[in-house]
N, C-alpha and C positions, 0 to 999 in steps of 0.2 A: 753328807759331803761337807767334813768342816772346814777342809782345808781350801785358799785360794786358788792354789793351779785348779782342783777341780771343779770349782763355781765356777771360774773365770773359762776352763775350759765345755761345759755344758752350757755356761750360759751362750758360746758362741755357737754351739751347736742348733741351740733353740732358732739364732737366726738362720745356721746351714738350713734347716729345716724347710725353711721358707725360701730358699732360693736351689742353689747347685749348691752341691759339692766339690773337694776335692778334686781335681781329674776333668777330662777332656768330655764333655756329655755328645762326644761323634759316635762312631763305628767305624772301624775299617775292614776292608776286604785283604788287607795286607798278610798274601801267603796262604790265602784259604783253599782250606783242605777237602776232602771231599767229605758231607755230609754225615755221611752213616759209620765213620770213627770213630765217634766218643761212645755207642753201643758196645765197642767190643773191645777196648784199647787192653790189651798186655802188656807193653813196655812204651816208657816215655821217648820219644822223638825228639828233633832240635823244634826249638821254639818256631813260630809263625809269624813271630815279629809285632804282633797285638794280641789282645784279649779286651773281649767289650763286654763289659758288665752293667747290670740292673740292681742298683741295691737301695739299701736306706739311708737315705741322708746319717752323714758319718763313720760309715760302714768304710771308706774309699776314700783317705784322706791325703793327699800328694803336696800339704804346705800352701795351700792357696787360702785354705780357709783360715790357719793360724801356721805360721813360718815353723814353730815348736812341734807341729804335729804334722808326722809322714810318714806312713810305711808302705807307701808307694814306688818314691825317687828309687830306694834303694834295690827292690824289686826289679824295675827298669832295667833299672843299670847288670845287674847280677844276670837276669834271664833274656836280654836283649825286647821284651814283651812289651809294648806300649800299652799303656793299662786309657782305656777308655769307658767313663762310666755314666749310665742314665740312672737318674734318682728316679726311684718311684714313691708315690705318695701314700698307695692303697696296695693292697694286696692284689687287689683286682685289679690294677692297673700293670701290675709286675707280671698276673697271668698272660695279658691281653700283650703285653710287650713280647715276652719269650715266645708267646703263639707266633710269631710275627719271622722269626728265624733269623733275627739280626742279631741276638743275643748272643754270647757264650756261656752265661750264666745267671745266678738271681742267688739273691741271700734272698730265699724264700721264708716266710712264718710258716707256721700249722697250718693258717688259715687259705694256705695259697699250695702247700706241699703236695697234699695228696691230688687234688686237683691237675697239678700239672705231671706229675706221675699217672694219673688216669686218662689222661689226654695225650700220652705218648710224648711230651714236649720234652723230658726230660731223659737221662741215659742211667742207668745202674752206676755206681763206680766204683772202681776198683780202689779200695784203701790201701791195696799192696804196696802203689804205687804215690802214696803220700804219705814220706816217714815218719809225717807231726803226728798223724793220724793215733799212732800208738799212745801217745799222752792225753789223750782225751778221756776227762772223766770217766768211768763206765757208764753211770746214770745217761748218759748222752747219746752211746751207740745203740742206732738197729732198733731204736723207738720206733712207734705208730705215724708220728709227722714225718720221719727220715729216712722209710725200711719198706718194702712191698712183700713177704712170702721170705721172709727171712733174707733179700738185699737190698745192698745200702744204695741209697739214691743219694748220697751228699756229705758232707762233712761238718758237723757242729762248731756254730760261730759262736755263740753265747748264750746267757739263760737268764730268768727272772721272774717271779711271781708279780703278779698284779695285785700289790697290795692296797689295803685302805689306807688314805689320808686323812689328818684327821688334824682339827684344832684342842690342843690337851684344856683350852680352857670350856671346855663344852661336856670335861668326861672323857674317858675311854673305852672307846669300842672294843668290842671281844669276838663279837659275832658275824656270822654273813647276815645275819635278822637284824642287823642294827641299819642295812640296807633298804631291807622289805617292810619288814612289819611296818605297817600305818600307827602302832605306838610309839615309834622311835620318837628321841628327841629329835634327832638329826631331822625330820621331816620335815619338808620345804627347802631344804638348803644339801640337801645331796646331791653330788656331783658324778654322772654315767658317763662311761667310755661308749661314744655313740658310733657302734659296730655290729652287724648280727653276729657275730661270734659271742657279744657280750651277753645272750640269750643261754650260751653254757652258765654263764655265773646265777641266771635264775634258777637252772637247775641244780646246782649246788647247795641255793636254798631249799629247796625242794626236797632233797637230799635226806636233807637234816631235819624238814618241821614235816615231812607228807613219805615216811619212808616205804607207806605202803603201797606208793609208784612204782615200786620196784626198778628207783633210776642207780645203777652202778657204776655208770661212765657220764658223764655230763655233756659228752658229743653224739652219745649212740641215745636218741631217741625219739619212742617209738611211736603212733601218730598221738597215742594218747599221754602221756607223758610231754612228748613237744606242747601239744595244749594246755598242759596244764604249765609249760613254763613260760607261756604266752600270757596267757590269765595272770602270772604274778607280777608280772613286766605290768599289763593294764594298771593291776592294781597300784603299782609303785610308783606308774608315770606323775600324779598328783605329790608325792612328795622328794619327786626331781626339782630341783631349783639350774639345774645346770646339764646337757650332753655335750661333752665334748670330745673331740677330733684331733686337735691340733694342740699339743702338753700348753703349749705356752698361753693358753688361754684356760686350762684346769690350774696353773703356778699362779695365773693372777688373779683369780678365785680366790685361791684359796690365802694368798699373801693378803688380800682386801676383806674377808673375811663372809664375801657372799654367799658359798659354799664353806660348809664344815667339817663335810664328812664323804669320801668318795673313792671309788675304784684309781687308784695311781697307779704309777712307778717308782719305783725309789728315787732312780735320778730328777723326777719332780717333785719330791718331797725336800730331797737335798737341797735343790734351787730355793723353793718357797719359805725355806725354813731360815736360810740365810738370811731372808729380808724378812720373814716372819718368826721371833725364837718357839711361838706357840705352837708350828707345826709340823706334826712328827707321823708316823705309820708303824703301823702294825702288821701284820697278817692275822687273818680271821680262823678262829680254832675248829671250823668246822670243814677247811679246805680252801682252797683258792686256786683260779686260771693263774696262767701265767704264759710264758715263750720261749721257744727256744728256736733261733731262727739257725736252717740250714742253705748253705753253699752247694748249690747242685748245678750240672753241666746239664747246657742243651743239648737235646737230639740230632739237631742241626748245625752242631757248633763249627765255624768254622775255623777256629783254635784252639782242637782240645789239644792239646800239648802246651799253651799257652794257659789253657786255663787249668791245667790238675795243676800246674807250678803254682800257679794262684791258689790253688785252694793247700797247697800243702804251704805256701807261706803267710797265708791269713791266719791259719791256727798253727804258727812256730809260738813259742815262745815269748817272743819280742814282739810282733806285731799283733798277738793276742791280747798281750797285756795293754798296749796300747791302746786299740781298740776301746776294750772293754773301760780302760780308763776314761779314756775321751765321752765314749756314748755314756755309760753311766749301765754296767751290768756284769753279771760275773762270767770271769772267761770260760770257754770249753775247754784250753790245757791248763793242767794240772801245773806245770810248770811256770807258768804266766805269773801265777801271784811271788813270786822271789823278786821281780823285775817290774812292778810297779812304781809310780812315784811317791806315791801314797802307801806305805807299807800298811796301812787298815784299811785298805782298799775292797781286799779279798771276804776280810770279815763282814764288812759294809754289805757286800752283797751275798755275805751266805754260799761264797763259792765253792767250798769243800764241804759243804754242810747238807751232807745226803740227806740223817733227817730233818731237816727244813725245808725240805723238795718234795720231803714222801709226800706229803697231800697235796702238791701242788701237779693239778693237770693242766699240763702244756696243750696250748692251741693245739687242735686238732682239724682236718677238715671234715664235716663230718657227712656220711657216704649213707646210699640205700641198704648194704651191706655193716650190719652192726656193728660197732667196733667195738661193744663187748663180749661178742661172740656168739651171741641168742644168730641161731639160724632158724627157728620158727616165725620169725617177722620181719619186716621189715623196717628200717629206720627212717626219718624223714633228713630229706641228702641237703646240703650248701643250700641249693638253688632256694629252697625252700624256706630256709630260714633267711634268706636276702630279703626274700615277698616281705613276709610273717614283719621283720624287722621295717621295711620302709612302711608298710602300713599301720606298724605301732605308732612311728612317728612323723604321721603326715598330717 
């Protein structure tokens, strides 16, 4: 991110992060419909007058957080909809919100998608009835995080690998082993995204140095293979110098130089780099996690009419571009990057660049049921890997 609108614009996001958001953090009842309509909708209806949403700081920006950034107000005004939104901080917290049936929606991750698909909280939907729908990547549609048996649960908001960061005066990384291996230089000064999801990416190494695991999917594994991506994790805790949770605390790592080398974002590479010229990201040539968060309707919604409008005008165009500008990630329509402010925007984030996605597996939830299709075993499910994770690091 060389440019000042988009430092100046992430760096205020790092503080949205920390507080609200954009938008009203109420709910309203204003117009609610009955319960079990957003299961079956065929054609769109007059709006309900609100839609209350769950999403990620930045995600639901209405001008409060920066005057220059909205694609909210105009929404309002266009669908009569009063957009009301709760940040969530965790993934698990956006599950535990939408169980709750105050919601209309969630910009869900991987790590939260299939979960609330498996827990009935969410509705199928129908993309007939969101025209943006059509411009969306294909890489995008009717994935493993967005899709049950061939339908769609949601509409793709944007994407991004979990790259390495890295200080160029230490060397450059190439590998996911420049993570693990206990020869690394980086050792003592690597920085972990402290998440059990982040236990896919030891499988990844695994992947690559133990292929006789027979891991193919980095979310589907089996109790032996989980073990063995627990062990690498053990092993690696020692040349952790840093977990972290919260970007703005991996950005002044790595701007300070206590941390050298670690799982990022690009948009925190962008920040750090600004005030650090040493620090830049890679992706690792053996594969890398990464996101792709989906917009899905509650079960309970009691404005879905209010919310497909929403979800077909998150991913238009204009307010994609947006978006994806403001948070720091590459948008889900195609047409978004014409309409950036930063015309390298798009390239920055590799947003037309299928192969630079091919080895990147998007969060996933991962389920008893294999997600790489072995129906001989069984897989170890979320729940499991939450344990596995707080007891690595208690």
């Amino acid at each position: 991110m060389k440019t000042r609108v988009r430092i100046v614009a992430a760096a205020a996001l790092m503080t949205a992060m920390l507080g609200a958001c954009g938008g009203s953090d109420s709910t309203s009842d204003s117009g609610a419909s009955d319960t079990t309509v957003a299961a079956g909708m065929t054609e769109l209806g007059a709006g309900e007058g609100a839609v209350n949403l769950i999403a990620w700081a930045g995600y639901v920006e209405n001008g409060s957080t920066d005057p220059k950034v909205d694609w909210v107000t105009g929404f309002e005004k266009e669908t009569g909809c009063k957009v009301n939104v709760k940040i969530g901080n965790t993934s698990d917290e956006m599950v535990e919100l939408m169980q709750s049936g105050e919601y209309d929606g969630v910009s869900a991750s991987g790590d939260a998608s299939l979960r609330l698909i498996a827990g009935g909280d969410v509705s199928p939907v129908n993309t007939d009835l969101i025209p943006n729908y059509a411009d969306v990547y294909a890489g995008l549609k009717d994935r493993q995080w967005n899709s049950k048996d061939g339908v769609s649960y949601g509409v793709p908001h944007g994407r991004g690998a979990n790259v390495m960061a890295y200080d160029t005066t230490t060397g450059t990384p190439t590998s996911i082993k420049d993570m693990f291996d206990p020869a690394s230089k980086w050792a003592g000064k690597i920085s972990v995204y402290d998440a059990p999801i982040y236990i896919a990416d030891a499988a990844i190494y695994l992947m690559a140095t133990q292929p006789e695991l027979g891991i193919t999917n980095p979310y589907a594994l089996d109790q032996t293979q989980f073990d063995a991506a627990i062990e690498a994790l053990k092993a690696q805790k020692p040349m952790v110098g840093q977990y972290w949770s919260l970007y703005t605390d991996q950005q002044a790592a790595l701007e300070k130089g206590t941390v050298t080398l670690g799982t990022s974002w690009q948009v925190i590479v962008n920040l750090a780099s600004a005030n650090n010229k040493n620090i830049a990201a890679t992706k690792a040539t053996d594969g890398a996690t990464g996101w792709s968060d989906t917009w899905m309707i509650s079960s309970k919604a009691k404005h879905p009419n209010c919310m497909y409008m929403w979800m077909n005008h998150i991913i238009s165009p204009e307010a994609n571009a947006a978006v994806a500008e403001w948070f720091g990630e590459a948008p889900s329509n195609a047409k978004a990057c014409a309409l950036t402010a930063d015309k390298n925007h798009c390239a920055t984030y590799h947003s037309d660049d299928e192969e630079y996605f091919k080895d990147v597996w998007y969060w996933t939830t991962p389920t008893t049921e294999c997600l790489d299709g072995r129906t001989d075993t069984e897989c170890v499910p979320f729940s499991e890997w939450v344990n596995a994770w707080n007891e690595l690091r208690a």
